[in-house]
N, CA, C and O atoms as a GROMACS GRO file, in nm:
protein
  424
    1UNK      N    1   0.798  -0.577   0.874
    1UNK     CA    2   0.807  -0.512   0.744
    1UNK      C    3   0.889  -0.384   0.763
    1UNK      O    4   0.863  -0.306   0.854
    2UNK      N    5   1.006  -0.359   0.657
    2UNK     CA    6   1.069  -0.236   0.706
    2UNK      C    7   1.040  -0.152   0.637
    2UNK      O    8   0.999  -0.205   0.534
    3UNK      N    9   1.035  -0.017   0.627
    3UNK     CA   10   0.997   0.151   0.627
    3UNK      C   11   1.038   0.149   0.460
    3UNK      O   12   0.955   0.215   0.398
    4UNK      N   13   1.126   0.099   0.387
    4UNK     CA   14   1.166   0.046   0.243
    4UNK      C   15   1.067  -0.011   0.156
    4UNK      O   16   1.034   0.046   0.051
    5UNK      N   17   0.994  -0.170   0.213
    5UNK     CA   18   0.939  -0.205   0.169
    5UNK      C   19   0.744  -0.132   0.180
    5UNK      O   20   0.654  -0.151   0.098
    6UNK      N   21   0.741  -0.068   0.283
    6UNK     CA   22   0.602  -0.004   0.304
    6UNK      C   23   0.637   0.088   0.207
    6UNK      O   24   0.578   0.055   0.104
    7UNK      N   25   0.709   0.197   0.186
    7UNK     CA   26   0.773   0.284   0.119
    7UNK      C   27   0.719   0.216  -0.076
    7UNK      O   28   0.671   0.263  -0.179
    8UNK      N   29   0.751   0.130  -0.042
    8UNK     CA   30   0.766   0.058  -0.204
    8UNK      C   31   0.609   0.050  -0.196
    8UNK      O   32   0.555   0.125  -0.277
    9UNK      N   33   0.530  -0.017  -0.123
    9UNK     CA   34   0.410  -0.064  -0.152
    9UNK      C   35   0.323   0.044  -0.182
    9UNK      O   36   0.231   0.044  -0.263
   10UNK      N   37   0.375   0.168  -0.082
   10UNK     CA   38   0.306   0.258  -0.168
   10UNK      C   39   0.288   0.347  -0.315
   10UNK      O   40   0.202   0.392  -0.390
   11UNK      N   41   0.404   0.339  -0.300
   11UNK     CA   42   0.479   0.445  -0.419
   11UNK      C   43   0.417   0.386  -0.563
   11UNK      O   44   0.403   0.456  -0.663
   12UNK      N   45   0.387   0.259  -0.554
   12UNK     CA   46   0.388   0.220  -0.737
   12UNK      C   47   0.229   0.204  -0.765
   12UNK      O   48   0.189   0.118  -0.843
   13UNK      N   49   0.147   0.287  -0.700
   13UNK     CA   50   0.012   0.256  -0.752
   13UNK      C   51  -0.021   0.082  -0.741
   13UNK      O   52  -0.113   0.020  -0.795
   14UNK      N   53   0.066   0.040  -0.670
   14UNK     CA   54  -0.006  -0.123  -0.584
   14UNK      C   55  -0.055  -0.063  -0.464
   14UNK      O   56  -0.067  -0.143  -0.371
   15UNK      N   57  -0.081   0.032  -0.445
   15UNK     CA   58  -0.180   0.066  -0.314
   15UNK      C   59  -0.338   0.065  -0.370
   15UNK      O   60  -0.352   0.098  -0.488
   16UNK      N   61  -0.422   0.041  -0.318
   16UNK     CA   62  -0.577   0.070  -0.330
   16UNK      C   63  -0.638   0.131  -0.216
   16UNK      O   64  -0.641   0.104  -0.096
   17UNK      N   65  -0.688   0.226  -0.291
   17UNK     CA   66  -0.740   0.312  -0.170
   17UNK      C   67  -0.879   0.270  -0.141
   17UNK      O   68  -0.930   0.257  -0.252
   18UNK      N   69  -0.955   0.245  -0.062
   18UNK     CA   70  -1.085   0.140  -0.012
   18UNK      C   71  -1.160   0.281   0.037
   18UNK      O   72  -1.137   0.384   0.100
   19UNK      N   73  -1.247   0.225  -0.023
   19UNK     CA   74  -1.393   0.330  -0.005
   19UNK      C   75  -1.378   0.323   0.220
   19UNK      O   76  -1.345   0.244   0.308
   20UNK      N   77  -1.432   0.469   0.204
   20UNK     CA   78  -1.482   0.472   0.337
   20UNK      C   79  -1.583   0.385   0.388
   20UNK      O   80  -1.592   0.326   0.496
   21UNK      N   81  -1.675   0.390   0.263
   21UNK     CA   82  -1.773   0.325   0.327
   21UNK      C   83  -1.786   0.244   0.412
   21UNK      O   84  -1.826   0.233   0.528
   22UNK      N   85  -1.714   0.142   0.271
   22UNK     CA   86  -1.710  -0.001   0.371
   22UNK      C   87  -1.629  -0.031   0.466
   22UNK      O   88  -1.624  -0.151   0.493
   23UNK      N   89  -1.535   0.070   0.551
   23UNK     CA   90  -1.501   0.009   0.653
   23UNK      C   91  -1.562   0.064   0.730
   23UNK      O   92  -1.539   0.023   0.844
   24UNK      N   93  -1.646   0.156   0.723
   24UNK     CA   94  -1.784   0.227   0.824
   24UNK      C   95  -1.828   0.120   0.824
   24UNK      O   96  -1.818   0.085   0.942
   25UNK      N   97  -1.895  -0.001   0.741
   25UNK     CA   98  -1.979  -0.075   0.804
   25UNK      C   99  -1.885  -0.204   0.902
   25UNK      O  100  -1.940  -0.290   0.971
   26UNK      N  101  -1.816  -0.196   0.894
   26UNK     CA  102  -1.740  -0.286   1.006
   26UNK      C  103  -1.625  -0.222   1.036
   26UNK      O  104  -1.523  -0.252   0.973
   27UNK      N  105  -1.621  -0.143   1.117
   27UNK     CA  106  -1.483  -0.080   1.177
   27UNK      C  107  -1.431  -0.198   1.275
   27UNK      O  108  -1.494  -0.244   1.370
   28UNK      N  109  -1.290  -0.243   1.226
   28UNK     CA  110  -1.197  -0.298   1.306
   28UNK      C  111  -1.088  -0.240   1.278
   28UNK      O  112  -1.063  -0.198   1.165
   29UNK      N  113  -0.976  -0.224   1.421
   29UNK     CA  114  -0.876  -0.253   1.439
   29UNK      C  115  -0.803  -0.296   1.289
   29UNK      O  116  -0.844  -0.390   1.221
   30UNK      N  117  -0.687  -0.209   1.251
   30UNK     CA  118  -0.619  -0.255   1.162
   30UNK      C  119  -0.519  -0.350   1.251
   30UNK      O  120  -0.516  -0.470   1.223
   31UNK      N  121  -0.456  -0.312   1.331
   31UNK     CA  122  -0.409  -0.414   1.400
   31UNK      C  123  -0.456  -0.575   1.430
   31UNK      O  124  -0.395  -0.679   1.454
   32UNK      N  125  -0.582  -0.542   1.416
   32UNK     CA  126  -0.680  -0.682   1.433
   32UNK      C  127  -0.657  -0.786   1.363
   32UNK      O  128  -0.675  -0.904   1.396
   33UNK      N  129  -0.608  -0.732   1.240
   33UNK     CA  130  -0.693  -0.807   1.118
   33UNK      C  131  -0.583  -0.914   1.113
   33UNK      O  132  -0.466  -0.883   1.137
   34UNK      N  133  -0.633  -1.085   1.072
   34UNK     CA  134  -0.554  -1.187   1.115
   34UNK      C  135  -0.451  -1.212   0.979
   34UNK      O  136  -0.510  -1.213   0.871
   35UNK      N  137  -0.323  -1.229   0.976
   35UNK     CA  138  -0.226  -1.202   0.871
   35UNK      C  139  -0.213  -1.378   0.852
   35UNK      O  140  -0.186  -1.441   0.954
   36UNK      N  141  -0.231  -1.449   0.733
   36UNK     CA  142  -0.188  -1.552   0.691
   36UNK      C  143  -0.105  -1.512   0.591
   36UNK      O  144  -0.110  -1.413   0.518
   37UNK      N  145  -0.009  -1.628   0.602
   37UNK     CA  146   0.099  -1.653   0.484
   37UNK      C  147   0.078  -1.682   0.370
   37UNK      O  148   0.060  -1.803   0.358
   38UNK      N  149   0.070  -1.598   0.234
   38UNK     CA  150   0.013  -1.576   0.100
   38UNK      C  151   0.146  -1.675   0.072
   38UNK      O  152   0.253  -1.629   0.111
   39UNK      N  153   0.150  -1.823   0.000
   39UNK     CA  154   0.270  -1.852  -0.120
   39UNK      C  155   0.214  -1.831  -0.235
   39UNK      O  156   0.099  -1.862  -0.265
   40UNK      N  157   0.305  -1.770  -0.314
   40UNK     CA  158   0.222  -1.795  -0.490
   40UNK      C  159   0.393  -1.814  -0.535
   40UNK      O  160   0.494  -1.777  -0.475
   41UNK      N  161   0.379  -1.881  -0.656
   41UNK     CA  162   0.500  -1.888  -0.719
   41UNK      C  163   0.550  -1.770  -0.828
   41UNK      O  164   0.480  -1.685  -0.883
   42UNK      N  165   0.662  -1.788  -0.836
   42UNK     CA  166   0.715  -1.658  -0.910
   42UNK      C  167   0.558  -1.633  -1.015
   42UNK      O  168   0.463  -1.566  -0.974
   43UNK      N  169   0.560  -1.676  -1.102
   43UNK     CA  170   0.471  -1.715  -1.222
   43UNK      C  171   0.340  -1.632  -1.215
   43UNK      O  172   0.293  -1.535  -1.275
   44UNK      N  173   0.292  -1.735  -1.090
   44UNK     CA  174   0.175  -1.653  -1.034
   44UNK      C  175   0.190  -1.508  -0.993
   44UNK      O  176   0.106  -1.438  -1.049
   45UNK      N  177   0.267  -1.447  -0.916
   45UNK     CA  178   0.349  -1.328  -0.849
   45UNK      C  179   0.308  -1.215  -1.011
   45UNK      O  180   0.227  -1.123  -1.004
   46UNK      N  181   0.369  -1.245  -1.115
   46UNK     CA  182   0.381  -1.230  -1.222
   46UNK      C  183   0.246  -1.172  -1.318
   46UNK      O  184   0.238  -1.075  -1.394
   47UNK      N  185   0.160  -1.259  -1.285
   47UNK     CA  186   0.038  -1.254  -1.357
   47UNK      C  187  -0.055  -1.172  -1.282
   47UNK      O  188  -0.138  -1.096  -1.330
   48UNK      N  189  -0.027  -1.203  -1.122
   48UNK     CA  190  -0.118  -1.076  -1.029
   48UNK      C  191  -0.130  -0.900  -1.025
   48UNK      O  192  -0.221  -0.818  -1.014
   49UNK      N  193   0.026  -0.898  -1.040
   49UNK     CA  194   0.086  -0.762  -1.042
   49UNK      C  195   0.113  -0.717  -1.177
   49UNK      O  196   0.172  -0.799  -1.247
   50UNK      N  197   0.085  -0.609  -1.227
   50UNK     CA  198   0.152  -0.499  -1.303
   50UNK      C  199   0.331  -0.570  -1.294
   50UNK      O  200   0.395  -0.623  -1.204
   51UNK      N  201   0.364  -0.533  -1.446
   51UNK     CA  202   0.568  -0.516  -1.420
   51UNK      C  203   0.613  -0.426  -1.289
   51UNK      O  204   0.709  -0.450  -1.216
   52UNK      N  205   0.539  -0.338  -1.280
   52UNK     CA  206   0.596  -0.188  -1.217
   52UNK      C  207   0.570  -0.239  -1.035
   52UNK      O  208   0.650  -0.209  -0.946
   53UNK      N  209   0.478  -0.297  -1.019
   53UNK     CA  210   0.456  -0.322  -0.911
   53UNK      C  211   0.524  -0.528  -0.868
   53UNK      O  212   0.530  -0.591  -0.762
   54UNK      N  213   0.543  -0.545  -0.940
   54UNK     CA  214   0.647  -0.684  -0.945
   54UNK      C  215   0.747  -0.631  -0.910
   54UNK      O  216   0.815  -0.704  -0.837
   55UNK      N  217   0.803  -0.503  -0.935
   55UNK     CA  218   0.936  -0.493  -0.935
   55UNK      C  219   0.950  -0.461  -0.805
   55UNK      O  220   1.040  -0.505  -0.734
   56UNK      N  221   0.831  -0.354  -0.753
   56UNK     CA  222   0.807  -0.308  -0.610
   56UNK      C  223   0.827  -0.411  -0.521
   56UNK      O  224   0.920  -0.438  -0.446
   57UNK      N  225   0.666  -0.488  -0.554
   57UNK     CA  226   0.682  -0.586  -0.398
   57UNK      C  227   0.738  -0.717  -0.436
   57UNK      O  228   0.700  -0.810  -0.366
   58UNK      N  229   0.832  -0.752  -0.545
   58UNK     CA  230   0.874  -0.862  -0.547
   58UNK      C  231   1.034  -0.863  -0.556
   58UNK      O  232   1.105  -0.963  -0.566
   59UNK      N  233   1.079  -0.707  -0.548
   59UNK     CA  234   1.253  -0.700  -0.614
   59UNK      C  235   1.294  -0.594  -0.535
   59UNK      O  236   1.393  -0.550  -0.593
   60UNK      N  237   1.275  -0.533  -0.441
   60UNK     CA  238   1.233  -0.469  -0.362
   60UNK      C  239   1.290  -0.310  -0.457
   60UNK      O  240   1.370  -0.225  -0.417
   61UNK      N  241   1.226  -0.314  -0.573
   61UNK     CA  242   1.205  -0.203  -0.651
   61UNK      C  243   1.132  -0.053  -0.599
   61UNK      O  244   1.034  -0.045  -0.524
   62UNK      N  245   1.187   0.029  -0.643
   62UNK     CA  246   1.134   0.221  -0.593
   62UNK      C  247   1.126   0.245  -0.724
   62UNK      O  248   1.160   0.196  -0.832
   63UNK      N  249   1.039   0.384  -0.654
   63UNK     CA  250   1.044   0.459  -0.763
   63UNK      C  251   1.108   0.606  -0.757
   63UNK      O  252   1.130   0.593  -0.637
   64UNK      N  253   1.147   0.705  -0.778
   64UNK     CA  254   1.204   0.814  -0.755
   64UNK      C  255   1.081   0.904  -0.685
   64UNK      O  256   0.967   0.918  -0.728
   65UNK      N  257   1.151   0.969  -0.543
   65UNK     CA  258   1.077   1.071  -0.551
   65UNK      C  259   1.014   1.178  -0.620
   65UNK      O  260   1.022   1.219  -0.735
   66UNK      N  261   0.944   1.215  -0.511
   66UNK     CA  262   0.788   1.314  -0.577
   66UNK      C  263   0.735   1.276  -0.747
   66UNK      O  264   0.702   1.354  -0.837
   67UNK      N  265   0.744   1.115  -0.746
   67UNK     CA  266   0.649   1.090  -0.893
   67UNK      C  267   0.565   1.009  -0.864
   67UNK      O  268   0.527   0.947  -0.963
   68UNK      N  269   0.495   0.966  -0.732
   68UNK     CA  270   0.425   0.906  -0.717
   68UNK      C  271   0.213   1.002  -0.707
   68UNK      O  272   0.160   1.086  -0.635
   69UNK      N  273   0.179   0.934  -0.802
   69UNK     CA  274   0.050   0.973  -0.804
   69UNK      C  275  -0.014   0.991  -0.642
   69UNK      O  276  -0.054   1.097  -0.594
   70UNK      N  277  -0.012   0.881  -0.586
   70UNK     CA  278  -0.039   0.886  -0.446
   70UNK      C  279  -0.022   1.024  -0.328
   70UNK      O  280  -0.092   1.052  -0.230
   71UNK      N  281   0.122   1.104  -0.394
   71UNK     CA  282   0.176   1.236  -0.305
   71UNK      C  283   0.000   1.336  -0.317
   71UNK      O  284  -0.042   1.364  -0.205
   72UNK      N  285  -0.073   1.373  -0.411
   72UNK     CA  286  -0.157   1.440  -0.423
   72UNK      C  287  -0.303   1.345  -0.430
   72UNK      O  288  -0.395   1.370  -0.507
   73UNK      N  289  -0.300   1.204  -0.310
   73UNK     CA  290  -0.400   1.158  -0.288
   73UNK      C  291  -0.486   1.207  -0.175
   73UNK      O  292  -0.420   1.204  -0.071
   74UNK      N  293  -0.610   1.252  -0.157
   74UNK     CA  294  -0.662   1.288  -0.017
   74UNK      C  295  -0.791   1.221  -0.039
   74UNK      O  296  -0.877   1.290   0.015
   75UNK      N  297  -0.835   1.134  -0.084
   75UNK     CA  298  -0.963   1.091  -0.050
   75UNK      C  299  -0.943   1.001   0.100
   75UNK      O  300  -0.839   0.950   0.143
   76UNK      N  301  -1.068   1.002   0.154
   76UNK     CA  302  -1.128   0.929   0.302
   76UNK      C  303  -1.078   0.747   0.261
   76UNK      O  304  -1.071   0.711   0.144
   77UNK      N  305  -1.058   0.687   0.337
   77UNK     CA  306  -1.022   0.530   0.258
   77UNK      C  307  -0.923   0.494   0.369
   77UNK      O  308  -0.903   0.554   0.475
   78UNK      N  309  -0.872   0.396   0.327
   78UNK     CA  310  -0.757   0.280   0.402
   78UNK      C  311  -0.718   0.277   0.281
   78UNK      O  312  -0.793   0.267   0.183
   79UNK      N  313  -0.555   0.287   0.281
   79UNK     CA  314  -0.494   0.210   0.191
   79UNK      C  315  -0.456   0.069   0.206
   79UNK      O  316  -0.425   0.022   0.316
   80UNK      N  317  -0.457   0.012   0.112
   80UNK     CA  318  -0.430  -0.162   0.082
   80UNK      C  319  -0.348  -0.197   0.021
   80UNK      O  320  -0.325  -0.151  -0.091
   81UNK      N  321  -0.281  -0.290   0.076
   81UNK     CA  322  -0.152  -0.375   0.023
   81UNK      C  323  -0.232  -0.458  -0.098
   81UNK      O  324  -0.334  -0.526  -0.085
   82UNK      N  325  -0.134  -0.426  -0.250
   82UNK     CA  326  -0.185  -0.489  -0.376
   82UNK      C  327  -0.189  -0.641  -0.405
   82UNK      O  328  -0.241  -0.698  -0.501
   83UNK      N  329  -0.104  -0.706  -0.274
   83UNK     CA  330  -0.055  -0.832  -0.301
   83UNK      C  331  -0.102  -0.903  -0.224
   83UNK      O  332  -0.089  -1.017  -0.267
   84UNK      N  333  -0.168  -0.904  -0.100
   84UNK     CA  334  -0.233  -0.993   0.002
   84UNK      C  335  -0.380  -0.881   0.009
   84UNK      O  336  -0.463  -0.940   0.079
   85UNK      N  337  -0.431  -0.760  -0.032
   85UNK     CA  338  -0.528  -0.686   0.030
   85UNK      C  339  -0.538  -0.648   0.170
   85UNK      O  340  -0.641  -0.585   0.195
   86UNK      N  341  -0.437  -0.674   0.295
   86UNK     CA  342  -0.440  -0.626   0.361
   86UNK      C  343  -0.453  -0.442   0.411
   86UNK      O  344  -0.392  -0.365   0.337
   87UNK      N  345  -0.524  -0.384   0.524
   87UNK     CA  346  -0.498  -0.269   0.548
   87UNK      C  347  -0.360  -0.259   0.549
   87UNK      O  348  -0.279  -0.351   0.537
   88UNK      N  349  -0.335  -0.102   0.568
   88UNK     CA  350  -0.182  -0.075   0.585
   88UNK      C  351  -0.213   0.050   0.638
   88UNK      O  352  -0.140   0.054   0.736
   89UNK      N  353  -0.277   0.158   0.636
   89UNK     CA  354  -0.244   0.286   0.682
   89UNK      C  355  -0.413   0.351   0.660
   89UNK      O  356  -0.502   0.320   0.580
   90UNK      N  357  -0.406   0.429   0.745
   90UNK     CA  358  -0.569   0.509   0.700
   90UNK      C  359  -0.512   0.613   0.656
   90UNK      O  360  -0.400   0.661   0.676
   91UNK      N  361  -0.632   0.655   0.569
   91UNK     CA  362  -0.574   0.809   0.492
   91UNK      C  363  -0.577   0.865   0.592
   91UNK      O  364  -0.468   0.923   0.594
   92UNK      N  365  -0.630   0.891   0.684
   92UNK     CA  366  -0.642   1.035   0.786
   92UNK      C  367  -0.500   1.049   0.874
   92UNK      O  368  -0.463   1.146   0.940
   93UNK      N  369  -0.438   0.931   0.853
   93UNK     CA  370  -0.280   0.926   0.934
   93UNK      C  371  -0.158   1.009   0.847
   93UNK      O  372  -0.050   1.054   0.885
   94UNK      N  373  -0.229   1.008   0.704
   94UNK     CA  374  -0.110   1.100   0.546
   94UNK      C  375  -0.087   1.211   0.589
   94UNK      O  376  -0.167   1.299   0.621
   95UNK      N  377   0.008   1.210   0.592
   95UNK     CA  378   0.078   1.355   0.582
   95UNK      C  379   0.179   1.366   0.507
   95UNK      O  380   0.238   1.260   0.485
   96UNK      N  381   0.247   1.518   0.428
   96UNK     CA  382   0.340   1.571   0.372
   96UNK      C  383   0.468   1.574   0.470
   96UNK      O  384   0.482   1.667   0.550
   97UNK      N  385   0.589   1.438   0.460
   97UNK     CA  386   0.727   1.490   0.489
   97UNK      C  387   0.812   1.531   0.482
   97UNK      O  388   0.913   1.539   0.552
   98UNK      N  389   0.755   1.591   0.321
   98UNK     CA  390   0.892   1.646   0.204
   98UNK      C  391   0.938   1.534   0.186
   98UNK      O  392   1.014   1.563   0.094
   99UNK      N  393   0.954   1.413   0.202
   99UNK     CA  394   1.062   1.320   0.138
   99UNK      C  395   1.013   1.294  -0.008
   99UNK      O  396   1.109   1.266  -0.079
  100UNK      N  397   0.908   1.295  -0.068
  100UNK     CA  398   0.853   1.286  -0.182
  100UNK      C  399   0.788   1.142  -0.189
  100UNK      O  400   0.757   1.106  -0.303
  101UNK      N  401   0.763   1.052  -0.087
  101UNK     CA  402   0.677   0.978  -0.100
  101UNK      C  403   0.557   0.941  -0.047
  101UNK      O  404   0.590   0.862   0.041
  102UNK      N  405   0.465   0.948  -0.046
  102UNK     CA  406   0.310   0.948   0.094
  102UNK      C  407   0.370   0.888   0.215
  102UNK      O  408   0.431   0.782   0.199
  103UNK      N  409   0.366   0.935   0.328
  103UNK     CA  410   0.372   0.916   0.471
  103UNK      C  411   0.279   0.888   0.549
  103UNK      O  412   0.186   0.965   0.525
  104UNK      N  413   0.248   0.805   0.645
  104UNK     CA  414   0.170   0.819   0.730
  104UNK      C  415   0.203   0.851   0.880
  104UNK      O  416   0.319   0.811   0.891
  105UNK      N  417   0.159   0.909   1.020
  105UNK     CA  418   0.231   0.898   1.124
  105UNK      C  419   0.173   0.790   1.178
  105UNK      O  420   0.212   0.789   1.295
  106UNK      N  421   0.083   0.675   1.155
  106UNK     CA  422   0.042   0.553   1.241
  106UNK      C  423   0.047   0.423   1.138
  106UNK      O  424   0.019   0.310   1.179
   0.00000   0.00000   0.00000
């Protein structure tokens, strides 16, 4: 996955930020976690996602810097990919790069 498309997944509010909790009760390895191949057809693609986030993870659509809600996110959580639910980043890795979109360093 390249730095574009993570970039995208975050930016359009297709991120979900996941309670701490529950990955307190089963801490694994984000690395762990086993990746199967999601097909859905355009159609389907369509009906899952928001327009705004179709455009993200399906057109490889942005949004302009510093307008992403996410820049002034700090709650405890994992963020999640909107389209398979996979992890993607723990909040505690966010940091500010000035580029205007949420960063993580892991």
């Amino acid at each position: 996955m390249n730095r574009r498309i993570v970039l995208a997944l975050l930016g359009v509010g297709g991120v979900s930020l996941l309670s701490s909790r529950l990955v307190a009760k089963e801490r694994v390895s984000m690395a762990d976690t086993a990746i199967e191949l999601i097909e859905r057809s355009d159609a389907e693609w369509r009906e899952l996602l928001t327009p705004e986030q179709y455009k993200v993870l399906r057109k490889e659509g942005t949004e302009r810097p510093f307008t992403s809600p996410l820049n002034d996110e700090h709650r405890d959580g994992i963020y999640a990919c909107v389209g398979c639910e996979l992890p993607l980043f723990e909040a505690a890795t966010k940091f500010d790069s000035g580029t205007g979109w949420p960063s993580f360093f892991q």
